[in-house]
N, C-alpha and C positions, 0 to 999 in steps of 0.2 A: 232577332232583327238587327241589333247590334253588329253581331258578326258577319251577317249578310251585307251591310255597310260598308263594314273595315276590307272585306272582301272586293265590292263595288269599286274604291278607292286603288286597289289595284291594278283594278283594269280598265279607269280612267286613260292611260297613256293610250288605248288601243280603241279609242273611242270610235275613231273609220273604221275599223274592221269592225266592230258589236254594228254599225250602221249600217255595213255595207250584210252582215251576216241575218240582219233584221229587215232588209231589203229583202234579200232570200228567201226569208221566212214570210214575208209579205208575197210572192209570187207562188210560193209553195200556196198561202191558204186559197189565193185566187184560184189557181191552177186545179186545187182541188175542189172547189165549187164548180168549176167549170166543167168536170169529169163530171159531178152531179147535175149539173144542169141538161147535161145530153140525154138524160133519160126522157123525159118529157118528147124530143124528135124521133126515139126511136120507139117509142109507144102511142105516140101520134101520127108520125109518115112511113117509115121505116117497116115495119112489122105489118100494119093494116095495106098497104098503098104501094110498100115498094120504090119509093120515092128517097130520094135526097140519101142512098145508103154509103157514097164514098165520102159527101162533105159531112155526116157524121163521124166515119172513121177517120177521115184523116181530125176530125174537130178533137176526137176522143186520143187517137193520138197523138196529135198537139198537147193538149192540156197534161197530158200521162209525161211527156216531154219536160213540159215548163216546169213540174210537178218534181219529175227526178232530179232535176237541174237544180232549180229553188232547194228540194232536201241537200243536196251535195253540196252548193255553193254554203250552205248556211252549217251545214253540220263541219266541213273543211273547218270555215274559220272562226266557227266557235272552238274547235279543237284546237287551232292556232293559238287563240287567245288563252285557251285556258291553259297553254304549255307553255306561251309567254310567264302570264301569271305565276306558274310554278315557278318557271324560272327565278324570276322576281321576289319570291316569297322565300325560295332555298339560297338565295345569296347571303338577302336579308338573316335568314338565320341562322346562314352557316357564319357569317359577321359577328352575331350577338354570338355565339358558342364560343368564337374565338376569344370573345372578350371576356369571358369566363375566370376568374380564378384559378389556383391548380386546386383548392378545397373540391371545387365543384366537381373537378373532371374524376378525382378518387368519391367522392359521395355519388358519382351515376356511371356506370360503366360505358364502355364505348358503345358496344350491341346493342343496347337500348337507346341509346341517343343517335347511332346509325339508322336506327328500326323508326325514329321521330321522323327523322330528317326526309327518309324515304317514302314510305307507308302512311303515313298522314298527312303529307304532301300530298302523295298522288291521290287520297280523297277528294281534296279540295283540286286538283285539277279535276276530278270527273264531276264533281259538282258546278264547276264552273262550266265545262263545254259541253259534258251529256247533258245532264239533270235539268240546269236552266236554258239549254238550248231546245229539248225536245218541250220542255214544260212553256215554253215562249212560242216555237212551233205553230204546237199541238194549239193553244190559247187560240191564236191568231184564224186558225183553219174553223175555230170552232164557232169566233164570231162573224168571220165572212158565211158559216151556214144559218149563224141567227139570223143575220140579213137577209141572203136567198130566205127563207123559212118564213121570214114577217114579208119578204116582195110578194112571194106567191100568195099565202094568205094569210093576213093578219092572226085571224079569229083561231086559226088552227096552230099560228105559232103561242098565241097567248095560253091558248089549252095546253102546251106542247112543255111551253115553260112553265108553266103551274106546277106540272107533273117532274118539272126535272129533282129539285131538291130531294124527292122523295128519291127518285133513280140513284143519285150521285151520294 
């Protein structure tokens, strides 16, 4: 949790873009509620009836719309952020190396401190815009369905959550 921290503190500078990117993320989970909330018209009007079959499609493609757009815009500038980040993190360190000693530079060879610089970095860049971008996402999508789940019916989302901890 520590390093999850010292990492945060990084990407404090870019605090509009994580807003603007959790904004995204906030339309992604709507968007895809909304895709699920169309099932209900097209198994109540749509199928039986015959009725209301373009203002679903186009409803269905809206929402599939907002939904691409919401993943792109948020997935873009978590990727941003987290290249900044690097950025940031590989000055900082190429800084401290330079301030190095000559002891240090003969006790570590250069390949290995190359291999630091690069390859452990770009971890922490994918941790930064995949890992907590999808994992913020995904969260967001998941409690805009608790909501739908408890609007329709209470009783079936309380069963529904009972049951989750054992799924997960």
């Amino acid at each position: 949790m520590k390093e999850f921290r010292r990492l945060l503190e990084y990407a404090r500078p870019y605090r509009g873009r994580l807003a603007c990117a959790f904004a995204a993320m906030v339309v992604y989970g709507v968007a895809s509620a909304g895709v699920v909330s169309q099932v209900r018209p097209i198994l109540d009007e749509v199928l039986p009836e015959r009725e209301a079959l373009i203002e679903t499609i186009a409803a269905i493609l809206g929402f599939y719309f907002l939904k691409g757009a919401g993943a792109y815009v948020s997935g873009y500038l978590m990727t941003d952020v987290g290249q900044r980040v690097v950025r940031d993190i590989r000055i900082e360190l190429f800084r401290h190396i330079l301030g190095q000693s000559a002891a240090f530079f003969s006790m570590n060879p250069h390949g290995r401190l190359m291999s630091h610089i690069t390859n452990d970095v770009a971890q922490v860049q994918r941790a930064v815009s995949e890992t907590i971008g999808d994992l913020a996402r995904e969260s967001i999508a998941l409690v805009v369905f608790a909501g739908m789940l408890f609007f329709y019916d209470e009783r079936l989302a309380i069963v529904c959550l009972t049951g989750a901890p054992l799924v997960v």
